[in-house]
DOSE-861944 format. One line per field, with one value per residue: residue in three letters; x, y, z of N, C-alpha, C in turn; residue number from 1. Coordinates in pm, whole numbers. Atoms other than C-alpha are relative to their C-alpha. Layout:
residuo <- [Ala  ...]
n.px <- [X  ...]
n.py <- [Y  ...]
n.pz <- [Z  ...]
ca.px <- [X  ...]
ca.py <- [Y  ...]
ca.pz <- [Z  ...]
c.px <- [X  ...]
c.py <- [Y  ...]
c.pz <- [Z  ...]
num <- [NUM  ...]
***
This chain:
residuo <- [Unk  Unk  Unk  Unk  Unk  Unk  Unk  Unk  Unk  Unk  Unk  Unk  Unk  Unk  Unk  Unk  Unk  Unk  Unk  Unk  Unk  Unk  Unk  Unk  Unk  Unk  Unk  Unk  Unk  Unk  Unk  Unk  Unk  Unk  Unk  Unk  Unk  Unk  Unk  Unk  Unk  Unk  Unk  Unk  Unk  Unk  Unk  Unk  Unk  Unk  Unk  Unk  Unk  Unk  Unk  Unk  Unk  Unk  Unk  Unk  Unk  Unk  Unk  Unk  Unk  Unk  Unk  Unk  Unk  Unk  Unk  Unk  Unk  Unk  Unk  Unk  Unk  Unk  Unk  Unk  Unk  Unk  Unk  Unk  Unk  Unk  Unk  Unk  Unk  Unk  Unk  Unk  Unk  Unk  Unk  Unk  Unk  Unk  Unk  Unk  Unk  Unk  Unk  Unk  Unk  Unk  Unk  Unk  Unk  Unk  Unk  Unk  Unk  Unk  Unk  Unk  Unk  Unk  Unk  Unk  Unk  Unk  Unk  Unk  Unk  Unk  Unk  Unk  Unk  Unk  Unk  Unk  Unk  Unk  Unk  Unk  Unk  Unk  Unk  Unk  Unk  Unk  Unk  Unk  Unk  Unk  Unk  Unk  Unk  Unk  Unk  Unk  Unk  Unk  Unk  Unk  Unk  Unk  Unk  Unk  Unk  Unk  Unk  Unk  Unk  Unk  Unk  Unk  Unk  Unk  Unk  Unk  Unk  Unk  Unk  Unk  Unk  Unk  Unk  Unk  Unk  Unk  Unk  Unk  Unk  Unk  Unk  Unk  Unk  Unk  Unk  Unk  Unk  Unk  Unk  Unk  Unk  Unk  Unk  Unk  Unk  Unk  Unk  Unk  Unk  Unk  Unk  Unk  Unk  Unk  Unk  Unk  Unk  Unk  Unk  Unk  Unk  Unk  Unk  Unk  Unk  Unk  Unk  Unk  Unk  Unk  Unk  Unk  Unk  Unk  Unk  Unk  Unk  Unk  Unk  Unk  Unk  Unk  Unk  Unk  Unk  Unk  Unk  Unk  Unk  Unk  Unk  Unk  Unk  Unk  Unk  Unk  Unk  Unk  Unk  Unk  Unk  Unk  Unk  Unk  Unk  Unk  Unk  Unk  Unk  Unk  Unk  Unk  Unk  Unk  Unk  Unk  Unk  Unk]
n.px <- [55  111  68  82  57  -53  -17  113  43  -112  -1  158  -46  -35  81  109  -15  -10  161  45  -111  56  74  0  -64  105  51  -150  32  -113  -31  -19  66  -14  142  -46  85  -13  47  47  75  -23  41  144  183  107  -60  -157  -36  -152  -79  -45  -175  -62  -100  -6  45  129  107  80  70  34  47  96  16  -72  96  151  6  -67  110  50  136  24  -103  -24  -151  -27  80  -102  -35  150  5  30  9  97  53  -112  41  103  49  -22  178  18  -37  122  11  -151  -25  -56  -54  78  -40  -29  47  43  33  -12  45  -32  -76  51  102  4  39  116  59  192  25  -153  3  -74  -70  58  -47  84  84  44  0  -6  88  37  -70  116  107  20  49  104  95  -23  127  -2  -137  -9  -59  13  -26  71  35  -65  38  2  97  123  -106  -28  16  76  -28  2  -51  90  25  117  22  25  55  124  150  -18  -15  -153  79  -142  32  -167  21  88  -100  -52  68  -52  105  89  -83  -32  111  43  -88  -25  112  94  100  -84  47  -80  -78  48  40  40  -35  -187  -31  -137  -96  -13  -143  -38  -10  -174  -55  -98  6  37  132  131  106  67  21  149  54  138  4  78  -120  11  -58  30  -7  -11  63  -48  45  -57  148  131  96  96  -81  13  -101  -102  -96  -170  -63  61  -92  47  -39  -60  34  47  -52  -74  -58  39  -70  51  -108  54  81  -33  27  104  11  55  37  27  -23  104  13  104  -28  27]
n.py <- [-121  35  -70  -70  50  121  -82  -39  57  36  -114  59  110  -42  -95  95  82  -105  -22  61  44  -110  -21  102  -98  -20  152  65  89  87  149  124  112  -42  -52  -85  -66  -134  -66  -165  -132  -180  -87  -67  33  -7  136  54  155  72  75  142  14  -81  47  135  56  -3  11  97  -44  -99  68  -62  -130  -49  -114  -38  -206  -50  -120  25  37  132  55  135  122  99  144  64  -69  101  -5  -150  -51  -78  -111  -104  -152  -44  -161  -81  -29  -8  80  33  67  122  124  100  81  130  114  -32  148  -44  -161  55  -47  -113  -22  -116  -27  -172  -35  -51  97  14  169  94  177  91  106  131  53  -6  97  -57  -174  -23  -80  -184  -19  -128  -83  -85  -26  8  -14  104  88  133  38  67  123  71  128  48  -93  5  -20  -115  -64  -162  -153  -61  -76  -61  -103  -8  -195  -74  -12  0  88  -65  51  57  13  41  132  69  124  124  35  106  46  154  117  -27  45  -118  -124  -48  29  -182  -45  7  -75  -140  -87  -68  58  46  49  37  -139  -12  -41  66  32  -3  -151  -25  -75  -140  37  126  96  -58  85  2  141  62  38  -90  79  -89  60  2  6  -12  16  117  119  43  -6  -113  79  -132  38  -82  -25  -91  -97  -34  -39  55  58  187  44  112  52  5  62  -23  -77  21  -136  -35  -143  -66  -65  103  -61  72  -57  37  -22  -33  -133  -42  49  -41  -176  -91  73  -105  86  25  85  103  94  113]
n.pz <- [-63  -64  79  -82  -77  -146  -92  -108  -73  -46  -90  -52  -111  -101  -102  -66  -90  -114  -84  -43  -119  -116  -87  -133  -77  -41  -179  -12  -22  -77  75  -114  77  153  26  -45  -119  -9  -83  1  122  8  110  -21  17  116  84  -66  33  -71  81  -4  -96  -96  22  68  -122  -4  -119  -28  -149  -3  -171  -95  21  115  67  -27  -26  79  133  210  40  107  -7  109  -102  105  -21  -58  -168  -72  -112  -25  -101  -63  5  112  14  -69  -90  118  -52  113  93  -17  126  -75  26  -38  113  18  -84  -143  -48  -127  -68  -197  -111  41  128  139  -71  43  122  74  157  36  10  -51  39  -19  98  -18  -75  -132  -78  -129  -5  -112  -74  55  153  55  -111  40  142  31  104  66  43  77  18  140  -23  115  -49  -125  -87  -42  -189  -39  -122  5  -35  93  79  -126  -67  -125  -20  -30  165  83  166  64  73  -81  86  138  31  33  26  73  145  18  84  6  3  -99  -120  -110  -23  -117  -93  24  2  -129  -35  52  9  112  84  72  124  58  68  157  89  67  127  0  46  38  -36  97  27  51  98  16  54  -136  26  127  -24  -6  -68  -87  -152  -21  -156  -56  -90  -60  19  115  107  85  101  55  121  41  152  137  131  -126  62  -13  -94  1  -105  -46  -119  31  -110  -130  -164  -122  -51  -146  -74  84  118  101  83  80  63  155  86  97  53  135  160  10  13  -66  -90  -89  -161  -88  -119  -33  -146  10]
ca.px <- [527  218  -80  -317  -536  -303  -161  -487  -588  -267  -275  -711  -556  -318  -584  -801  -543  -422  -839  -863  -526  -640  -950  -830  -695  -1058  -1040  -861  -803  -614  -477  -520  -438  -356  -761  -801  -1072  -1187  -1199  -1263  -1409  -1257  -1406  -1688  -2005  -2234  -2192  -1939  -1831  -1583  -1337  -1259  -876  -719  -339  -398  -532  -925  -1196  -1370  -1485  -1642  -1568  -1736  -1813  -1622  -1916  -2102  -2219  -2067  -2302  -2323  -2658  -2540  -2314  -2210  -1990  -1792  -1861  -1542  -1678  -1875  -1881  -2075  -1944  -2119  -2258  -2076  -2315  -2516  -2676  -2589  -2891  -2874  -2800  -3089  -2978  -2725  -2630  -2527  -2304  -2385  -2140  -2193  -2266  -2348  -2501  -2394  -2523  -2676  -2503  -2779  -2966  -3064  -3073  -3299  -3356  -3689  -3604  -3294  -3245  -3064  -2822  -2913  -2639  -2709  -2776  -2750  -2863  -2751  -2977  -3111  -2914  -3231  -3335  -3464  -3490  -3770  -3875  -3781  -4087  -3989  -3698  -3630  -3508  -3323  -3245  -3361  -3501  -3203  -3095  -3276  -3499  -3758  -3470  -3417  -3644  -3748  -3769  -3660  -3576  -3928  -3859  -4163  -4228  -4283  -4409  -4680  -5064  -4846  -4752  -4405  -4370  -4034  -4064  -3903  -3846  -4081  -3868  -3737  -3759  -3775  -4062  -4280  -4034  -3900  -4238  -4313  -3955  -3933  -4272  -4308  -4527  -4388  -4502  -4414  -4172  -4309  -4277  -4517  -4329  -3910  -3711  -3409  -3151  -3120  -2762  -2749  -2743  -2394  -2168  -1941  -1700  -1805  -2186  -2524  -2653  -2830  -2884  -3247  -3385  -3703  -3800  -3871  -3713  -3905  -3747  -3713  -3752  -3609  -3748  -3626  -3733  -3620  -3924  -4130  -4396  -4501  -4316  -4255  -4096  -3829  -3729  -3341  -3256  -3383  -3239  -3272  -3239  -3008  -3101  -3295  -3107  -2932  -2705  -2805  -2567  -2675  -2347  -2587  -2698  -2449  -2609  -2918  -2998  -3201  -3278  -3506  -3585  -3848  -3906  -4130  -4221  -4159]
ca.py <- [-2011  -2025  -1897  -1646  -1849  -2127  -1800  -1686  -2004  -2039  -1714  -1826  -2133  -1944  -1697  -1989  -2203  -1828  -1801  -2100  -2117  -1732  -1859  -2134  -1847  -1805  -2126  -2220  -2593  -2917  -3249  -3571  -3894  -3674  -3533  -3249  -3073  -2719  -2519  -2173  -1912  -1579  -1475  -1213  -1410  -1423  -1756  -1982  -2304  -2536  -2686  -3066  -3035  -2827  -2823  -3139  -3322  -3403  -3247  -3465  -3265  -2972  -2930  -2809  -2457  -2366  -2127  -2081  -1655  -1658  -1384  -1646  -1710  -2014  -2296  -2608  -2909  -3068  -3482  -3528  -3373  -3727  -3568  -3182  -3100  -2970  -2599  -2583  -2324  -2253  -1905  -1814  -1644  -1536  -1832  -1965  -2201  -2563  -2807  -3141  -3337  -3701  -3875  -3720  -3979  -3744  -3384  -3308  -3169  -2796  -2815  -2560  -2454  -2065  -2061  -1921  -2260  -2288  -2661  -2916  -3218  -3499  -3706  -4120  -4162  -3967  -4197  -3961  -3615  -3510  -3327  -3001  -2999  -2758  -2645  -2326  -2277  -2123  -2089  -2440  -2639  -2909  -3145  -3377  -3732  -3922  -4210  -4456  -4256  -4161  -4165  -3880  -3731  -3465  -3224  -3226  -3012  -2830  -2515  -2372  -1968  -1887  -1886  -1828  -2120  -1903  -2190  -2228  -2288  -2390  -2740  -2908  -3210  -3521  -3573  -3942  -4143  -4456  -4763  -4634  -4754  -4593  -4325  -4422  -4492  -4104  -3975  -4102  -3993  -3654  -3553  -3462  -3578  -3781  -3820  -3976  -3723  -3694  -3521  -3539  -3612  -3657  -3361  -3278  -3107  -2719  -2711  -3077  -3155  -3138  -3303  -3521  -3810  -3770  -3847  -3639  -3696  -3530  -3572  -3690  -3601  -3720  -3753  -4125  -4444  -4528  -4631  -4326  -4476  -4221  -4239  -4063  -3940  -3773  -3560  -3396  -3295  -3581  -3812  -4179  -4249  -4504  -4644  -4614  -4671  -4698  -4528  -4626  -4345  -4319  -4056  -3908  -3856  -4057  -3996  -4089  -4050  -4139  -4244  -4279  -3942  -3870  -4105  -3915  -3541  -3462  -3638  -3527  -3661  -3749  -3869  -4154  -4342  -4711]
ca.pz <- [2463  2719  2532  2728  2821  3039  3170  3307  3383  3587  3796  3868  4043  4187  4346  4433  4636  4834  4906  4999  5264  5418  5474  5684  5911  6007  6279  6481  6557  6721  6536  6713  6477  6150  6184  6263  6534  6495  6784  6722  6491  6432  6139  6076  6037  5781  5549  5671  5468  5668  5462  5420  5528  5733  5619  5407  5727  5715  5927  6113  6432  6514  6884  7184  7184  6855  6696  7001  6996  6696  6381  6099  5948  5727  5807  5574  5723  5478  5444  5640  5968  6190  6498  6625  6970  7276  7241  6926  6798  7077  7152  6721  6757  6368  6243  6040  5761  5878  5633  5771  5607  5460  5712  6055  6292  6624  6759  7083  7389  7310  6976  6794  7111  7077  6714  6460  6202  6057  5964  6005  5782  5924  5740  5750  5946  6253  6505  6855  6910  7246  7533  7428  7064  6960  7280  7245  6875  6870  6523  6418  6273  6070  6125  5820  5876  5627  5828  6079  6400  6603  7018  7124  7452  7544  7591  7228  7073  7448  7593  7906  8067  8016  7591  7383  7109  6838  6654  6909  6721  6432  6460  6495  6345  6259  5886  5817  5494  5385  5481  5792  6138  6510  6461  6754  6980  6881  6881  7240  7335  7196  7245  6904  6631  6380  5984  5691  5441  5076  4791  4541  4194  4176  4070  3896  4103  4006  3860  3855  3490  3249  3069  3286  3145  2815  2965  2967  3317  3616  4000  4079  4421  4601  4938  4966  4900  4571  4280  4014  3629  3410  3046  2745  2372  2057  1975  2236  1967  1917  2191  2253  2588  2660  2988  2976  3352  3688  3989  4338  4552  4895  5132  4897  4610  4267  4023  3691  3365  2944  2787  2495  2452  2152  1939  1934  1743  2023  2362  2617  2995  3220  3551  3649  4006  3962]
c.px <- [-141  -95  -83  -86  79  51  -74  -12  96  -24  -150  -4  79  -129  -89  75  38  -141  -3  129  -16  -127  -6  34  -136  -71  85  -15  98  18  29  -22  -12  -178  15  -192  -13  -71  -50  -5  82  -11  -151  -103  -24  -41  79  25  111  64  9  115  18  190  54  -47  -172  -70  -45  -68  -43  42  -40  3  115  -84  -39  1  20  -137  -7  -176  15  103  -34  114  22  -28  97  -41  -133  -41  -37  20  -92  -23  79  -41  -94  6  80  -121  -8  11  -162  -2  168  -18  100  55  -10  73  -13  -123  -96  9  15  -61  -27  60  -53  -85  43  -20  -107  -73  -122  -20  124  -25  90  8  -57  93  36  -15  -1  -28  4  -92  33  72  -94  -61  11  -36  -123  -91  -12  -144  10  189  -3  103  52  33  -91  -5  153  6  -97  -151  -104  55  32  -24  -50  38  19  14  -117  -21  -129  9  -51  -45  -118  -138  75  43  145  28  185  -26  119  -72  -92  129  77  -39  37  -132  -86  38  42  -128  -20  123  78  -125  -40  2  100  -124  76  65  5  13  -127  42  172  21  133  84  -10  134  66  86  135  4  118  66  -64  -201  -57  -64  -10  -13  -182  0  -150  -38  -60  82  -51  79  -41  17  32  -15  77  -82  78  -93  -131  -162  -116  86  -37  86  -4  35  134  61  -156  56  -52  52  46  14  -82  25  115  29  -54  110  -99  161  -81  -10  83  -44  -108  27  -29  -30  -41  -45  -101  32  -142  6  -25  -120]
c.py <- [-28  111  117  -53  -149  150  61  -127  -74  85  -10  -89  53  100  -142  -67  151  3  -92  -66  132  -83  -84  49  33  -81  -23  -198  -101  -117  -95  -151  20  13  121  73  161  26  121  57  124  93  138  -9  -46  -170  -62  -167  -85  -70  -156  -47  104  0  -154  -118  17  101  -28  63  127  52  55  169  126  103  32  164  -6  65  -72  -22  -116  -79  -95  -29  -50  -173  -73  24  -110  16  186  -26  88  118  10  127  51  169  56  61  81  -126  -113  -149  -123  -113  -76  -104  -160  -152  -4  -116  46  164  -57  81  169  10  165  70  149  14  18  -115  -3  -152  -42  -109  -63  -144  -167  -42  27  -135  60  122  5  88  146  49  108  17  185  50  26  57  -127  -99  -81  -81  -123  -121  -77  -87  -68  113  -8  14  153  18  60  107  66  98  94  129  55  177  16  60  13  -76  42  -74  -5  35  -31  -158  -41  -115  -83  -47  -156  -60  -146  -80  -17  -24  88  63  11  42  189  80  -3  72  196  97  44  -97  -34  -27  -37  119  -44  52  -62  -91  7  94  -42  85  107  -47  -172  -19  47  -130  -77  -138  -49  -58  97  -48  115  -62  -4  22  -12  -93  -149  -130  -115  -28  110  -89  137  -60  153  17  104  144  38  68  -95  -142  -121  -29  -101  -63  -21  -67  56  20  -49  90  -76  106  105  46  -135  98  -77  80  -117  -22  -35  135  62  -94  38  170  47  -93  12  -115  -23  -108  -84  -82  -139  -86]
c.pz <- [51  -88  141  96  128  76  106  67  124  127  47  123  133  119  67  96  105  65  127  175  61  38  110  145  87  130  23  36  95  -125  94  -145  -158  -34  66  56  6  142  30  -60  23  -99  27  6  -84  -88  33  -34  59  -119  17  54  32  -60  -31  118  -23  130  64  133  4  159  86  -15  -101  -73  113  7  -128  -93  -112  2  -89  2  -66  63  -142  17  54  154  38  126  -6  176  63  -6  -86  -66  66  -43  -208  -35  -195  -105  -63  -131  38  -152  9  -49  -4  134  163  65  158  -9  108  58  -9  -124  -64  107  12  -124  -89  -130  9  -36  -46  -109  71  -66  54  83  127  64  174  -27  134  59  -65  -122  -21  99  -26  -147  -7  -109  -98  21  -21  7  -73  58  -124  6  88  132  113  176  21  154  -13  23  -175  -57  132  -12  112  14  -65  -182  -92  -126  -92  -119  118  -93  -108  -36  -25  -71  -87  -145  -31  -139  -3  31  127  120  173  29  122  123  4  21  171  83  5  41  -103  -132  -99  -124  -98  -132  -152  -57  -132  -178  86  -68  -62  68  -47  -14  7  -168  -52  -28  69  -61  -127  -4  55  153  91  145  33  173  31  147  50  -46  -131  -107  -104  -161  -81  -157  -97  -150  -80  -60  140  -113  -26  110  9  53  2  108  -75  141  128  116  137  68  169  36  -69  -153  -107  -119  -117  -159  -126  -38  -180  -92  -118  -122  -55  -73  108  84  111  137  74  107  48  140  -91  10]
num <- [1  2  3  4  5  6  7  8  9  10  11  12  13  14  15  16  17  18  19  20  21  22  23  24  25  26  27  28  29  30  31  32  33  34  35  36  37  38  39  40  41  42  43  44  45  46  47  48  49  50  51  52  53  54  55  56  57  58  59  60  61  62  63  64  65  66  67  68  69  70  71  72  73  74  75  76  77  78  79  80  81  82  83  84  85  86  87  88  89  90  91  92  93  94  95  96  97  98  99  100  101  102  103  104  105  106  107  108  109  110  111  112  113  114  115  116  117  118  119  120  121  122  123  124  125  126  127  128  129  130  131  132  133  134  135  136  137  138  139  140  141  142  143  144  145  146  147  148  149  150  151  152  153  154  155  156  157  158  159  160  161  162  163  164  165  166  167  168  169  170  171  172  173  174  175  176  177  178  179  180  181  182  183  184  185  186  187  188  189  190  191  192  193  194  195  196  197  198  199  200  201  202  203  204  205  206  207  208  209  210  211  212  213  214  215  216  217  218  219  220  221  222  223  224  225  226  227  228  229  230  231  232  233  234  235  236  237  238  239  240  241  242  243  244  245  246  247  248  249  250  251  252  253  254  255  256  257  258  259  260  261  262  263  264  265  266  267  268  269  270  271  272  273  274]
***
């Protein structure tokens, strides 16, 4: 006899895979090659996470004017999608919050132009942004690099139709990682100012940490390509840190796990630059 709890946790699954096959109802798309290409939005707005497959078929495209107009304010690509078609979200004139997923390889032409971002990261593996991708945007300040400097123009970050740069007296400015190459070349090409992208200390992920695999570990993030030394102790009262491991960070960020940490009562964490 199934106890209560596999029963719930039975009918949970079930609601989760129905969620998750309406909300695919929300785009429409093409398949070329068993991938699959979204073409069109018909949802209501607001938040809007793309999925990874499509009817068990990957993501991998976004394609030309698939959002553009569309009322979200917050899109997320899954790490299957390496390609953003032309005006895919042009003219989303609410939309103020994009994250770009770790494998996309190209923005295209107009992609984000009209929109409301205040600041873009781009993944390390970027390597084009097509004419006018952020033309218009005009509240976008800071665009975050986490790779080498990619193709790009003076159309990228431009304005045209008489737009008001609503960053104007405030300063625009390419934020890239130590180690990285390109910047002047982008700088002279883009027209805009390029610096290097710092934090001052390494962080722990919010919701990072957890038990995973039988191991205590956490996601470190910090904006540079230092080595992170993570140190540990038994006794923060009176304390006597350890080096345990050392992380090298890609794109900003490392996973770090303790399969130790049960041999300890108590075992606490710190972050250190190399």
């Amino acid at each position: 006899m199934k106890t209560l709890q596999q029963l719930a946790n039975r009918f949970f699954l079930g609601v989760l895979l129905f969620a998750a096959s309406a909300g695919h109802a929300q785009f429409t798309y093409t398949t070329n090659n068993g991938t699959i290409t979204i073409t069109g939005y018909t949802g209501s707005g607001g938040v809007v996470t793309i999925p990874n497959t499509i009817t068990g078929m990957p993501v991998t495209s976004i394609g030309d004017d698939a959002f553009a107009g569309a009322t979200l304010t917050a899109i997320t690509l899954p790490n299957s999608v390496t390609n953003i078609g032309g005006f895919a979200f042009a003219n989303c004139t609410s939309l103020t919050n994009v994250v770009l997923d770790n494998n996309l390889i190209s923005i295209g032409a107009y992609a984000f132009s009209g929109c409301r971002l205040t600041s873009i990261t781009v993944p390390a593996t970027v390597t084009t942004i097509g004419d006018y991708a952020f033309n218009n945007c005009g509240w976008l300040i800071n665009a975050n690099f986490l790779g080498n400097a990619p193709d790009a123009d003076s159309t990228v970050f431009s304005f045209s139709n008489g737009v008001l740069p609503q960053w104007a007296g405030v300063g625009r400015t390419a934020y890239y990682l130590p180690g990285t190459t390109g910047w002047a070349a982008f700088a002279t090409n883009t027209a805009v100012p390029t610096a290097l992208w710092t934090l001052p200390y390494p962080l722990v992920l919010n919701g990072s940490s957890g038990v995973l695999n039988n191991q205590f570990g956490f996601t470190i993030s910090w904006a540079t390509n230092v080595p992170v030394v993570v140190e540990a102790s038994m006794d923060l009262s009176k304390p006597i840190w350890t080096p345990i491991a050392t992380n090298t960070l890609s794109s900003g960020t490392s996973s770090f796990s303790d399969p130790d940490w049960t041999n300890y009562p108590n075992r606490f964490y710190r972050l250190q630059a190399q």
